[in-house]
py3Dmol code that shows the C-alpha trace and the ligand (Angstrom):
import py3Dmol

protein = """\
ATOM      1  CA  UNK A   1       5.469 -64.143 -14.024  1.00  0.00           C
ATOM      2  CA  UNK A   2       7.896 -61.441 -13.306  1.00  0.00           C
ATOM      3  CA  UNK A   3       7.399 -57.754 -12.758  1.00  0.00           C
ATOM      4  CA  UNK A   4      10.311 -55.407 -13.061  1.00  0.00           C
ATOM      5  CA  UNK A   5       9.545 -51.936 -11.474  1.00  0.00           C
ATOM      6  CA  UNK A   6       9.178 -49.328 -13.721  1.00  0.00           C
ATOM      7  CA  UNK A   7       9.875 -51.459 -17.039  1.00  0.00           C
ATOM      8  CA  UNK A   8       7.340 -53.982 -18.821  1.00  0.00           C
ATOM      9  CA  UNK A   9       8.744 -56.940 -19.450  1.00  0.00           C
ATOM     10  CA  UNK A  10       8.139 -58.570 -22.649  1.00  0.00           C
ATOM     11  CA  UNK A  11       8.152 -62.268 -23.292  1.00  0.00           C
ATOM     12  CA  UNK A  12      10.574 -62.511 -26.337  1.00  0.00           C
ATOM     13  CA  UNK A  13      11.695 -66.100 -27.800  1.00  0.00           C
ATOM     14  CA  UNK A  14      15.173 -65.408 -28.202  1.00  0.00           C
ATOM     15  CA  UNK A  15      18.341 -67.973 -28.324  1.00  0.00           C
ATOM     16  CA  UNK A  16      19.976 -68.540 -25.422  1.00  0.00           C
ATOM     17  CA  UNK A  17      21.958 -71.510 -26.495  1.00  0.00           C
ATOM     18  CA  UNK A  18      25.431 -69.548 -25.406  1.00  0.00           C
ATOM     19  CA  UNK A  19      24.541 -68.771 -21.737  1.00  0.00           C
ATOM     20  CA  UNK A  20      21.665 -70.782 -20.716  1.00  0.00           C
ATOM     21  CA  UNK A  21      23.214 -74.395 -18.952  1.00  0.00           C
ATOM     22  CA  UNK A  22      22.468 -77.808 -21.333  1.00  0.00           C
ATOM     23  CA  UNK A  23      19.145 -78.916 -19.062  1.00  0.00           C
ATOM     24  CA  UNK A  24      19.163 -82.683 -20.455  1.00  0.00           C
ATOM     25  CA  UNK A  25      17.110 -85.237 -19.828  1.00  0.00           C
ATOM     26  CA  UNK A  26      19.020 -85.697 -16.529  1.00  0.00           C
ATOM     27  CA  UNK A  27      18.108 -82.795 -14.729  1.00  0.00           C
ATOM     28  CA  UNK A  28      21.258 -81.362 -14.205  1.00  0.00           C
ATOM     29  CA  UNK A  29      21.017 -78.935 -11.527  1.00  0.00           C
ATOM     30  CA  UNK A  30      17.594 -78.954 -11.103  1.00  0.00           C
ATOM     31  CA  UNK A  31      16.825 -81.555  -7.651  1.00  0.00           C
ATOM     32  CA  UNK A  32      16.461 -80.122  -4.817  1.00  0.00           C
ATOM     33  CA  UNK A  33      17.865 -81.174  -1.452  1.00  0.00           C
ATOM     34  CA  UNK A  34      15.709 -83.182   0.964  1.00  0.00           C
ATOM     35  CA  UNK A  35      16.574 -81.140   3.779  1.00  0.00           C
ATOM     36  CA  UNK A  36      18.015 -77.625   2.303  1.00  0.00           C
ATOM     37  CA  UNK A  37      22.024 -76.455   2.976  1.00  0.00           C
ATOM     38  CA  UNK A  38      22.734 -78.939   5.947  1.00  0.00           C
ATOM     39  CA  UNK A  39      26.184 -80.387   6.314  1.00  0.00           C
ATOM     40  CA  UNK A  40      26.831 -83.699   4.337  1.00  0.00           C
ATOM     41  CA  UNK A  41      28.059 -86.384   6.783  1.00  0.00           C
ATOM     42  CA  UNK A  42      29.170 -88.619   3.669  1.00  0.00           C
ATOM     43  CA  UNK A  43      29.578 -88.171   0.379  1.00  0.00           C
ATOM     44  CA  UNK A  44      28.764 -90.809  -2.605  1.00  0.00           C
ATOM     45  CA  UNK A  45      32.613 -91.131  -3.045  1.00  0.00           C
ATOM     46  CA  UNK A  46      32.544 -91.373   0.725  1.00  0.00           C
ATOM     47  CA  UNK A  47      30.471 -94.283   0.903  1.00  0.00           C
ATOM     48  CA  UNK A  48      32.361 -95.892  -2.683  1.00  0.00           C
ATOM     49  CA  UNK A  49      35.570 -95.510  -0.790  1.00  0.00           C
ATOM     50  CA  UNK A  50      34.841 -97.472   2.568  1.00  0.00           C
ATOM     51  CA  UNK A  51      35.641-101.214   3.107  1.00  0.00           C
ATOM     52  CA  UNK A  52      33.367-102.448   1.841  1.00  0.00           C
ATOM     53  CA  UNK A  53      32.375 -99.957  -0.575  1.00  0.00           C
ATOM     54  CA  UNK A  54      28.712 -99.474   0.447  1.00  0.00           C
ATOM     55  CA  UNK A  55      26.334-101.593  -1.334  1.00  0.00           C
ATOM     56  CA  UNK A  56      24.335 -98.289  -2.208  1.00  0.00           C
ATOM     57  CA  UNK A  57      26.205 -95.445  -2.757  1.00  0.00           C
ATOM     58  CA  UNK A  58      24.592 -92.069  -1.969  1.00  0.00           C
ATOM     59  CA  UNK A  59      24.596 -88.578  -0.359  1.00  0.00           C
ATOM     60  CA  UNK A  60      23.916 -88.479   3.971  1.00  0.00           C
ATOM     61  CA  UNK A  61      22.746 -85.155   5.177  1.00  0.00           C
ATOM     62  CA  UNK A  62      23.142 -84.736   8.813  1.00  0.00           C
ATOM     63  CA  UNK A  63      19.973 -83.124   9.909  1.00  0.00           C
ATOM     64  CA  UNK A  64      17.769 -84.323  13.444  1.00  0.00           C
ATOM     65  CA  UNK A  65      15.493 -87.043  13.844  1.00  0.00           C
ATOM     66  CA  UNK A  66      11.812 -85.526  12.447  1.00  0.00           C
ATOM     67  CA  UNK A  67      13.347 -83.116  10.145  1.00  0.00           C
ATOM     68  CA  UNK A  68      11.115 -82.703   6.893  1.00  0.00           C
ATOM     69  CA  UNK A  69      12.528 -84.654   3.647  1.00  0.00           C
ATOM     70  CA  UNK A  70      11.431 -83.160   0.874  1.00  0.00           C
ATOM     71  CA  UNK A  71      10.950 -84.488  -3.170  1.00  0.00           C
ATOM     72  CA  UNK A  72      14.219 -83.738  -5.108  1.00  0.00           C
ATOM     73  CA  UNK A  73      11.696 -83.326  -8.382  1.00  0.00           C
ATOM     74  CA  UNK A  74       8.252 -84.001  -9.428  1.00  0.00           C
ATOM     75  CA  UNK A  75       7.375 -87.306  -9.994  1.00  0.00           C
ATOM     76  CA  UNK A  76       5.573 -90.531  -8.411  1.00  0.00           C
ATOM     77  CA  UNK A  77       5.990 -92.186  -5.117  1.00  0.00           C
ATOM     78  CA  UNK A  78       6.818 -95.908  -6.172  1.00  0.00           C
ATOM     79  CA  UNK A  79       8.513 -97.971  -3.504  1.00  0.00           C
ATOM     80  CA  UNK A  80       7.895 -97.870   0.509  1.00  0.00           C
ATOM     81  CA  UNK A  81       8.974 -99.764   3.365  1.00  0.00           C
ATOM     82  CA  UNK A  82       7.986 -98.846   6.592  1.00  0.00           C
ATOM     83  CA  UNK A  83      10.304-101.296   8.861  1.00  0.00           C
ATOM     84  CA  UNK A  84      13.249-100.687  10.250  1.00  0.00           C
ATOM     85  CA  UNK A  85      15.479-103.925   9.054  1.00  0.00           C
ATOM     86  CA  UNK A  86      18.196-103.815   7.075  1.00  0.00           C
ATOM     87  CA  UNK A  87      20.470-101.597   6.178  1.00  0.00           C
ATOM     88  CA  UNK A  88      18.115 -98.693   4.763  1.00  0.00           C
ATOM     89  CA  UNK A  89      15.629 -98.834   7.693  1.00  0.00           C
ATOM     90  CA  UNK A  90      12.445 -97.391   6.665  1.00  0.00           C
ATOM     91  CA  UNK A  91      12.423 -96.319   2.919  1.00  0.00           C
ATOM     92  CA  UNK A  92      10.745 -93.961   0.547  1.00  0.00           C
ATOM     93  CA  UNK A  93      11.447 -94.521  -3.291  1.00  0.00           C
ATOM     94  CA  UNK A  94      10.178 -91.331  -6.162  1.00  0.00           C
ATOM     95  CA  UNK A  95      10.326 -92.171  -9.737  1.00  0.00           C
ATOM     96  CA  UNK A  96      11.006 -88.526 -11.022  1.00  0.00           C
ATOM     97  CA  UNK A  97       8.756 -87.179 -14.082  1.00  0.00           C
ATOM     98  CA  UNK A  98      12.414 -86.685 -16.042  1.00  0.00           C
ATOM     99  CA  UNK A  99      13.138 -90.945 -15.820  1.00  0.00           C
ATOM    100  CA  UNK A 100      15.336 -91.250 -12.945  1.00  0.00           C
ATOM    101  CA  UNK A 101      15.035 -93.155  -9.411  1.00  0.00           C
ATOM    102  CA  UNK A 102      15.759 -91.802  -6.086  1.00  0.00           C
ATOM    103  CA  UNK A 103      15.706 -93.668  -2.698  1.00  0.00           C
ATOM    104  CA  UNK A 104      15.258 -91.797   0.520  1.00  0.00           C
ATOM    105  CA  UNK A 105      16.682 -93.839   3.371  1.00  0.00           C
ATOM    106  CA  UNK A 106      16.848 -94.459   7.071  1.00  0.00           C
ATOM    107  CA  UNK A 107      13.512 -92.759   8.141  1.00  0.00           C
ATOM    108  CA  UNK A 108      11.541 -91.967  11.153  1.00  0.00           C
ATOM    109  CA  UNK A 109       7.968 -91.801   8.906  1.00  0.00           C
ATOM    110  CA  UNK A 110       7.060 -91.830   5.384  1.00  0.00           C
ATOM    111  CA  UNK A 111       4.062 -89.228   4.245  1.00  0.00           C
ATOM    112  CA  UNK A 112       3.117 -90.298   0.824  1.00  0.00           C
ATOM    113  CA  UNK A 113       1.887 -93.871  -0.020  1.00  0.00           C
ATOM    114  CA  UNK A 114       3.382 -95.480  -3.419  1.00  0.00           C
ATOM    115  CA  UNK A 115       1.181 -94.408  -6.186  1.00  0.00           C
ATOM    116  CA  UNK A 116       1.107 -91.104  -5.005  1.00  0.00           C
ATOM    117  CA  UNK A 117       2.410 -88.172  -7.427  1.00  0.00           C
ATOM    118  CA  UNK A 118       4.163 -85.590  -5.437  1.00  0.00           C
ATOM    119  CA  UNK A 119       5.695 -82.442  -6.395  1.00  0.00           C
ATOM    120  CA  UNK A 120       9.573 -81.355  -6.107  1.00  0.00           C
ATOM    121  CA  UNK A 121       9.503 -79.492  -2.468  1.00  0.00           C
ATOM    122  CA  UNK A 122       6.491 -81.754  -1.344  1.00  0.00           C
ATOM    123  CA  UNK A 123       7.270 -82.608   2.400  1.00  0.00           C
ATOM    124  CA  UNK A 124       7.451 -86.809   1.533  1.00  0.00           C
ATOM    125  CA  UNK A 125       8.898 -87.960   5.429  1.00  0.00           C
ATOM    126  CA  UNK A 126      10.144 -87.537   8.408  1.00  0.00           C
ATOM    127  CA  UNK A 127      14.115 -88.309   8.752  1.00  0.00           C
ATOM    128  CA  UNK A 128      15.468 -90.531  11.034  1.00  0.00           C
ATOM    129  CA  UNK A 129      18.490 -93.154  12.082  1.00  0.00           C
ATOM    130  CA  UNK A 130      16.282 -96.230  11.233  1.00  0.00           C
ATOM    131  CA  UNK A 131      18.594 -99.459  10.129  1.00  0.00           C
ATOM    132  CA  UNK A 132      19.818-102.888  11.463  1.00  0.00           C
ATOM    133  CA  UNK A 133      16.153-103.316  12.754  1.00  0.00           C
ATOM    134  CA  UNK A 134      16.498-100.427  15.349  1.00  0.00           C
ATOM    135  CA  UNK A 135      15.519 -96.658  15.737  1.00  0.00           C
ATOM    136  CA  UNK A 136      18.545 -95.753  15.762  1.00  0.00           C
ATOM    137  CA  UNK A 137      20.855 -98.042  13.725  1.00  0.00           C
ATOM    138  CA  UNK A 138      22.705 -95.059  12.762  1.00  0.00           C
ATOM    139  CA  UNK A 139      23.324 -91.403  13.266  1.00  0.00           C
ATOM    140  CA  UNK A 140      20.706 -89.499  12.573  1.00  0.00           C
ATOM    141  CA  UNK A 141      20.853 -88.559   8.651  1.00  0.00           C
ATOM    142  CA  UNK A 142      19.050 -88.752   5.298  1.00  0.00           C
ATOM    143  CA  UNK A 143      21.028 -90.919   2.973  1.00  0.00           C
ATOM    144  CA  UNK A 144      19.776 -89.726  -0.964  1.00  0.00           C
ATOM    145  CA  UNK A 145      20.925 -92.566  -3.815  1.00  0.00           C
ATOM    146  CA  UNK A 146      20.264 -91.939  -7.618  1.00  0.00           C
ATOM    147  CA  UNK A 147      20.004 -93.914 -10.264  1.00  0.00           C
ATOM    148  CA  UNK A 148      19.895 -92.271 -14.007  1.00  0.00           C
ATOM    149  CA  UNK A 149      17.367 -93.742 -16.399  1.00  0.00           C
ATOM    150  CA  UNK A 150      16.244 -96.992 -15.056  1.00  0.00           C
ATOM    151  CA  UNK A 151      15.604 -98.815 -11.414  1.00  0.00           C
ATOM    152  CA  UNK A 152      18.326-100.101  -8.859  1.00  0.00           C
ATOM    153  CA  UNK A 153      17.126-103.341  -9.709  1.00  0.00           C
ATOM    154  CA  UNK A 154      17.656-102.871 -13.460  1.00  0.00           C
ATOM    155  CA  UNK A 155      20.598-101.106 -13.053  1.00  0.00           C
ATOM    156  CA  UNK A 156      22.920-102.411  -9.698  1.00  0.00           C
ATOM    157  CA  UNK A 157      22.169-101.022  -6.602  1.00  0.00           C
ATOM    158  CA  UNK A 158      26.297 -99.825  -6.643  1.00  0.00           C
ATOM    159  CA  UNK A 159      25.641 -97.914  -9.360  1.00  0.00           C
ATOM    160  CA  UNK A 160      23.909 -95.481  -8.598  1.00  0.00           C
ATOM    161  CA  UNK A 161      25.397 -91.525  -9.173  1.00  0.00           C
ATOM    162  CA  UNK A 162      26.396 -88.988  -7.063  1.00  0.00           C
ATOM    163  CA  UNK A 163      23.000 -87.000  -6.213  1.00  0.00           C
ATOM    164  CA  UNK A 164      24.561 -83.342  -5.493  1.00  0.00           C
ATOM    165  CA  UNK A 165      25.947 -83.661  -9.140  1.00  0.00           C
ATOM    166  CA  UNK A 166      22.534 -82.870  -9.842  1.00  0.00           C
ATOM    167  CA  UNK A 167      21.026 -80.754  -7.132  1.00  0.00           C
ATOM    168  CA  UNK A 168      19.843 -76.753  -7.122  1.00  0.00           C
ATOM    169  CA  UNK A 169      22.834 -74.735  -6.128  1.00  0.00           C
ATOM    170  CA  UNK A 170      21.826 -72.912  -2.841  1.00  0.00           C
ATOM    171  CA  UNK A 171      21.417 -69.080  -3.821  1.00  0.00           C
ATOM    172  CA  UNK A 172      25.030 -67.354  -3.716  1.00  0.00           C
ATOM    173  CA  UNK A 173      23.580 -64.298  -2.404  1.00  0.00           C
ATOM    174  CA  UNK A 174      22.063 -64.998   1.052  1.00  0.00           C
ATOM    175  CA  UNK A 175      19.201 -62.402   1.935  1.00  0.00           C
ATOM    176  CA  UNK A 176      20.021 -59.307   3.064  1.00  0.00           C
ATOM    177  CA  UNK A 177      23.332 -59.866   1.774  1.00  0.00           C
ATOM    178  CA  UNK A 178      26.001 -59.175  -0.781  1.00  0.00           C
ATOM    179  CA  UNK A 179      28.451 -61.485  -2.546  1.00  0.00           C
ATOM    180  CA  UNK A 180      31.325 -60.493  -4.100  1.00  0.00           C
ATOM    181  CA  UNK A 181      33.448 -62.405  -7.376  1.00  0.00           C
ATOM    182  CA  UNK A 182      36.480 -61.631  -8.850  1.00  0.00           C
ATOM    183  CA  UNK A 183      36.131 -61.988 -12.812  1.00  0.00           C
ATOM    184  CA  UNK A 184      39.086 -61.363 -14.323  1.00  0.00           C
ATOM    185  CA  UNK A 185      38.222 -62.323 -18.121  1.00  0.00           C
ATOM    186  CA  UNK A 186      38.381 -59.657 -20.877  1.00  0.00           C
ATOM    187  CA  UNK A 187      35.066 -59.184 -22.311  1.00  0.00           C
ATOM    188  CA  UNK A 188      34.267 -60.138 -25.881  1.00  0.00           C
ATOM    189  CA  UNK A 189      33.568 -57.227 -27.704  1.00  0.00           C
ATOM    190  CA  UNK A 190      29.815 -56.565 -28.323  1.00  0.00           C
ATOM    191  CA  UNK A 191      28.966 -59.872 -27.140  1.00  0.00           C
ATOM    192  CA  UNK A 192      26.094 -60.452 -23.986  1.00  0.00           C
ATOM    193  CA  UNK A 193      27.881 -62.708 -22.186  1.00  0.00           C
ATOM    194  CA  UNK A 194      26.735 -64.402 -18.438  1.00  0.00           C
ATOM    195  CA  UNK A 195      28.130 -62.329 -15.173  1.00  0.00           C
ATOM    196  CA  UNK A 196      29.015 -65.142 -13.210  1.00  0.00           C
ATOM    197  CA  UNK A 197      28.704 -64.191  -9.309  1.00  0.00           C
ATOM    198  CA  UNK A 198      30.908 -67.680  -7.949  1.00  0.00           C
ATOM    199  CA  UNK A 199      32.665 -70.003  -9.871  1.00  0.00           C
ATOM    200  CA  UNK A 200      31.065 -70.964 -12.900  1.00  0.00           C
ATOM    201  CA  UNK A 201      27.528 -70.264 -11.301  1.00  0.00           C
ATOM    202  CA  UNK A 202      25.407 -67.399 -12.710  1.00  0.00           C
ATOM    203  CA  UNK A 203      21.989 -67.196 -11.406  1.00  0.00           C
ATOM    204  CA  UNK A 204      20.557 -64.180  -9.298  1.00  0.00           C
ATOM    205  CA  UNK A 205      17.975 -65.474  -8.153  1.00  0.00           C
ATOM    206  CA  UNK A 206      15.276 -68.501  -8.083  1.00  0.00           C
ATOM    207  CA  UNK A 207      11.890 -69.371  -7.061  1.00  0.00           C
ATOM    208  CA  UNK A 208      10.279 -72.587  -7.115  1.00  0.00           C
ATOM    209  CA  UNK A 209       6.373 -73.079  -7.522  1.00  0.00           C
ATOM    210  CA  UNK A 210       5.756 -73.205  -4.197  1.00  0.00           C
ATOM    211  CA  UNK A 211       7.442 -70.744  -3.023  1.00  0.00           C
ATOM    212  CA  UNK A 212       7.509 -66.263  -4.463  1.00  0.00           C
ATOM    213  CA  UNK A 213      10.807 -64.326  -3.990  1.00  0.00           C
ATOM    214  CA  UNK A 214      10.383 -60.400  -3.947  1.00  0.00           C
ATOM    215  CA  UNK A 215      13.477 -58.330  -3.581  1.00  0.00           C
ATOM    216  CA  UNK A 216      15.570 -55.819  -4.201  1.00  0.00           C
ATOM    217  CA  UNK A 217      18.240 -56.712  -7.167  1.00  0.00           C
ATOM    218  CA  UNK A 218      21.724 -54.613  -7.242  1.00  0.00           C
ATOM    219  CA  UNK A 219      24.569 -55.347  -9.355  1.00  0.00           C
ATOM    220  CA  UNK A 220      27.960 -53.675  -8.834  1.00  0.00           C
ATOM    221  CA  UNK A 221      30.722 -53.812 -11.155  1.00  0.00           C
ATOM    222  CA  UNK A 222      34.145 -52.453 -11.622  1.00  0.00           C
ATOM    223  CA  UNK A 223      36.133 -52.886 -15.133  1.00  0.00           C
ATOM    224  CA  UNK A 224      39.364 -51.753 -16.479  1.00  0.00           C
ATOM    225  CA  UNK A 225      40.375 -50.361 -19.547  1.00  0.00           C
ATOM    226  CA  UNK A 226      36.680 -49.031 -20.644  1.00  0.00           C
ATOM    227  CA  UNK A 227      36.770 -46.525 -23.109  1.00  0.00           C
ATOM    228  CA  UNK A 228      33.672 -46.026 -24.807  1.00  0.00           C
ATOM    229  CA  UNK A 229      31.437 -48.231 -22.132  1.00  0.00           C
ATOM    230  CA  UNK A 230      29.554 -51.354 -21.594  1.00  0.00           C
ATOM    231  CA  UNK A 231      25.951 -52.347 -21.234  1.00  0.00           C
ATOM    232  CA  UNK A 232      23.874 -54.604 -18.555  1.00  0.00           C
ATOM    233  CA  UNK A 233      21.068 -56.336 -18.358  1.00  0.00           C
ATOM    234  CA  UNK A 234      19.205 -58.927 -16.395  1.00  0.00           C
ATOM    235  CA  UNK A 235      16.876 -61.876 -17.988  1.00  0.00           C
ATOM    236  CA  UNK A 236      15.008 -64.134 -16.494  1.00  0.00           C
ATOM    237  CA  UNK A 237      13.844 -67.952 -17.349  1.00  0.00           C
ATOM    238  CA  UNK A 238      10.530 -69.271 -17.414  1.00  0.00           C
ATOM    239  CA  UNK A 239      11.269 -73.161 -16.415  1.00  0.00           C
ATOM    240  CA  UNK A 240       8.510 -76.091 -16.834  1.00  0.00           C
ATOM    241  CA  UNK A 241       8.123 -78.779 -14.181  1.00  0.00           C
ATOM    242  CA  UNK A 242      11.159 -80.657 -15.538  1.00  0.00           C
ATOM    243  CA  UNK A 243      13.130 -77.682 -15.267  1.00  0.00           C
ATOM    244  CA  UNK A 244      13.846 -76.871 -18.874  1.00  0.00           C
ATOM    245  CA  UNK A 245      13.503 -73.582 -20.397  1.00  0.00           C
ATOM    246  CA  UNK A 246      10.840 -72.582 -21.563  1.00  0.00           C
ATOM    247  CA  UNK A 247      10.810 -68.921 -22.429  1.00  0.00           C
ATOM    248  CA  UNK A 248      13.085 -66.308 -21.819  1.00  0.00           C
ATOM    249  CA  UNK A 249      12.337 -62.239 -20.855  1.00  0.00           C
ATOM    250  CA  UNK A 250      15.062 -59.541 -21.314  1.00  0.00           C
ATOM    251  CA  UNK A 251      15.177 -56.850 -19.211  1.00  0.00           C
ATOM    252  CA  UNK A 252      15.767 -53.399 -20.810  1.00  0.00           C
ATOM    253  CA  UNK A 253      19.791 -52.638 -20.893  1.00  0.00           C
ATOM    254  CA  UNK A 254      21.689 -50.225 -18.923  1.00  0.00           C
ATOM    255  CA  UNK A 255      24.570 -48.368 -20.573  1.00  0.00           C
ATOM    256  CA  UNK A 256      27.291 -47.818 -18.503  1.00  0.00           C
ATOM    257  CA  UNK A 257      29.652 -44.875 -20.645  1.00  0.00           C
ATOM    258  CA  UNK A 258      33.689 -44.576 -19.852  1.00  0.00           C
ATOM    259  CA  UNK A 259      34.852 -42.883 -16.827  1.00  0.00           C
ATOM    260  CA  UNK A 260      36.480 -39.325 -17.802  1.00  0.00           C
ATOM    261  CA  UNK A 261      39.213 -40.548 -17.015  1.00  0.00           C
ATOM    262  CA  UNK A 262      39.931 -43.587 -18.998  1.00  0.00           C
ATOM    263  CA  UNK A 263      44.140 -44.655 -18.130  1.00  0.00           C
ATOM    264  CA  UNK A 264      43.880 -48.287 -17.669  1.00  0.00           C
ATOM    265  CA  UNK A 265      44.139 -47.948 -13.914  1.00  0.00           C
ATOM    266  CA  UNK A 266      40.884 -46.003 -13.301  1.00  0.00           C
ATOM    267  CA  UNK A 267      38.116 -47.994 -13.276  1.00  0.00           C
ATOM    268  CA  UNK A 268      34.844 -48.137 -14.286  1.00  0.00           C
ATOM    269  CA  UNK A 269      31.981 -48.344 -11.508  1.00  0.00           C
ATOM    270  CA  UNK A 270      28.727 -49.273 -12.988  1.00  0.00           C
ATOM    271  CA  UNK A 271      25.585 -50.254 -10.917  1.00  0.00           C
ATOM    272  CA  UNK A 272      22.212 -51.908 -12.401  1.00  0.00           C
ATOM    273  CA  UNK A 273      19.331 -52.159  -9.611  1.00  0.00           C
ATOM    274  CA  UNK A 274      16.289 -53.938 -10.606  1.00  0.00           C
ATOM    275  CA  UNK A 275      13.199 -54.539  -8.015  1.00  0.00           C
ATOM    276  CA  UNK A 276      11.459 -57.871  -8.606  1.00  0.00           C
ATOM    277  CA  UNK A 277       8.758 -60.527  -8.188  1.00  0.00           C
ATOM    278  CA  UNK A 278       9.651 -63.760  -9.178  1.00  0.00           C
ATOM    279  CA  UNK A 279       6.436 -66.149  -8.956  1.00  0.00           C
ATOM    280  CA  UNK A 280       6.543 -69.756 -10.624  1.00  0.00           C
ATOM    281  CA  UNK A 281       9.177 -71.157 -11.573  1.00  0.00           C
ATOM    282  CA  UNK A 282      11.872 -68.884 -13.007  1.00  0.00           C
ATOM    283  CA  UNK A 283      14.942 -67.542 -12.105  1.00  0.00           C
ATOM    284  CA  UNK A 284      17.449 -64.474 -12.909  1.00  0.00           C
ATOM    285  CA  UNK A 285      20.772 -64.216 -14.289  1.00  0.00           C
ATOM    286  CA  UNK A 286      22.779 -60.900 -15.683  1.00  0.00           C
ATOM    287  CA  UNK A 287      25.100 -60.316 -18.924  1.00  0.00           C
ATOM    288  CA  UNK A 288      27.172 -57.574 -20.022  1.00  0.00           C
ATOM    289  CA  UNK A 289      27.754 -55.970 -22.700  1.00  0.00           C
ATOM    290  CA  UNK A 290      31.351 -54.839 -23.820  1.00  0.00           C
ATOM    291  CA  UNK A 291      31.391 -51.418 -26.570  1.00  0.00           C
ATOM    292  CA  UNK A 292      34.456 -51.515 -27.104  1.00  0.00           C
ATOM    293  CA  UNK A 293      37.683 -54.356 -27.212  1.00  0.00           C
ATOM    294  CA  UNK A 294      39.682 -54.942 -23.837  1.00  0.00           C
ATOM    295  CA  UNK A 295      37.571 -54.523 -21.136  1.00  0.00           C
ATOM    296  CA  UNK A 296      37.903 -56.529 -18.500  1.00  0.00           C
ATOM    297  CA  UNK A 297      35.789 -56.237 -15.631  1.00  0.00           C
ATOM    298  CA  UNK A 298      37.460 -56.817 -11.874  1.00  0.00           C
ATOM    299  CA  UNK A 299      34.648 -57.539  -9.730  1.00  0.00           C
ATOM    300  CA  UNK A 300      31.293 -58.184  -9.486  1.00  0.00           C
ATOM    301  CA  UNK A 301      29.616 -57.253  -6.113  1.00  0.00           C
ATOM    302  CA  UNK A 302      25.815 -58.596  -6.280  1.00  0.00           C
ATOM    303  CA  UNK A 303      23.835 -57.557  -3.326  1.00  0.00           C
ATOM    304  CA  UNK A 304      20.208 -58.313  -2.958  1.00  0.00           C
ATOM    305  CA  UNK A 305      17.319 -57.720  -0.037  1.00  0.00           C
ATOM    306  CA  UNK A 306      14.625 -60.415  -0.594  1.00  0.00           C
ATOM    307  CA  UNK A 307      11.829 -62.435   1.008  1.00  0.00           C
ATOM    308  CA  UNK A 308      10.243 -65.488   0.145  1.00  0.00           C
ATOM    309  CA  UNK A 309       6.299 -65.979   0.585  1.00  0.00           C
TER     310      UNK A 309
END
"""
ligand_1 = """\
1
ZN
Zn 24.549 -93.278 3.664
"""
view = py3Dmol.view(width=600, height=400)
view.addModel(protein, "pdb")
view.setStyle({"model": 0}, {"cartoon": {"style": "trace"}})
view.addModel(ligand_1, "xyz")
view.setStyle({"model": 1}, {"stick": {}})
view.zoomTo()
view.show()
């Protein structure tokens, strides 16, 4: 559900097929990380590019031994190993609910026994350096592999994709924070079209099912050559567990009108603030609005005060 202060929100089916991303049966940009923003030690290509190429290419995030791994999506627990020989160590293995295999590597402790359906969050192990029959056969890391559509065993254990392809971006705007993007692209004329607020990246905001965001929304932008005005508004997606789309909710439009002055080198400030509760799984983007032809809006300054609960 979300609540906008001060405005009902109605649930309207509308298309979205122009600004709402293709959510296939891949789950494109929906996994999470196991272990949130941390620094990757090695990349997929990393580990494709080293002599030998690894025999299962993946993602390492550098985080402690005893850090909490957590399920990239929902789905079922279907592989374990709890020694530490060979080269993964200790193992956890999650058939997701959208088809796909992931293999959690070089643990401390697995939490879940196979069989066991888990949700995407769900705290599944403990990391660790576990390989080569030791403790610490490595640095400490979590080492993520992905396979699309069918088992390693069915489909190579060197072929497996490149899992931050298909990871949750981290929210742009950190809490308590503002971001700001240049957009330089001349509006289509009476056409809601996506603010972006980084490159090619639009959403606002996001909250997961276990987790509600409340905060303060505020949208700045600036545009050039505005003579009659533009609108904006904010709408938010209602995503099932697979994260597809399910329903959409518009907020109710600001009109921004022309600056008295309108030369092409005076600007147009407008501002859209929006208080919010985002609880389940949904998540916020903006679009704008142009009146009238040749607008083109400079920057977009997105600042927002939240907390999760
Ligand atoms: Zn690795």
């Amino acid at each position: 559900m979300l609540i906008g202060a001060g405005a009902a929100l109605g649930v309207a089916a509308i298309g979205w097929d122009l600004v709402s991303p293709s959510l296939s049966a891949t789950a494109a940009g929906t996994y999470l990380r196991p272990c949130g923003d941390v620094r990757i030690s090695s990349t997929w290509q990393g580990h494709r590019d080293r002599n030998p190429p690894s025999g299962e290419p993946g993602t390492d995030y550098a985080v402690p031994i005893g850090t909490a791994v957590r399920a990239a999506a929902d789905g079922v627990i279907v592989d374990r190993k709890d020694t530490t020989t060979t080269a993964t160590g200790r193992y956890l293995a999650l058939r997701t609910d959208d088809g796909n295999y992931i293999r959690y590597l070089h643990l401390r402790s697995s939490a879940v026994l196979p069989g066991t359906r888990v949700s995407r969050g769900q705290v599944i192990a403990e990391s660790g350096a576990s390989g080569f029959g030791s403790e610490t056969g490595y640095g400490s890391h979590v080492h993520v592999s992905l396979w699309i559509g069918g088992t390693p065993l069915q489909m190579g254990f060197t072929n497996s994709v490149d899992f931050e392809n298909y990871v949750q971006p981290e929210d742009p705007v950190p809490t308590h924070q503002s971001t700001t993007y240049a957009w330089n692209g001349v509006l289509p004329l009476a056409t809601w079209t996506p603010i972006p607020v980084s490159p090619n990246f639009y959403y606002l905001a996001e909250s997961s099912h276990i987790a509600k965001e409340t905060g303060d929304l505020v949208i700045y932008l600036h545009a050039a050559g505005v003579t009659k005005g533009f609108q904006v508004r904010v709408v938010a997606e209602t995503l099932d567990s697979s994260g597809r789309v399910v329903d959409t909710s518009v907020q109710p439009s600001l009109e921004i009108p022309a600056t008295a002055d309108t030369s092409p080198n005076t600007p147009t400030f407008g501002q859209y603030t929006l208080p919010y509760l985002l609880s389940g799984r949904l998540r916020l983007f903006a679009q704008i609005r142009a009146l009238n032809a040749g607008i083109k809006v400079q920057r977009v300054i997105v600042k927002k005060n939240y907390w999760l609960s």
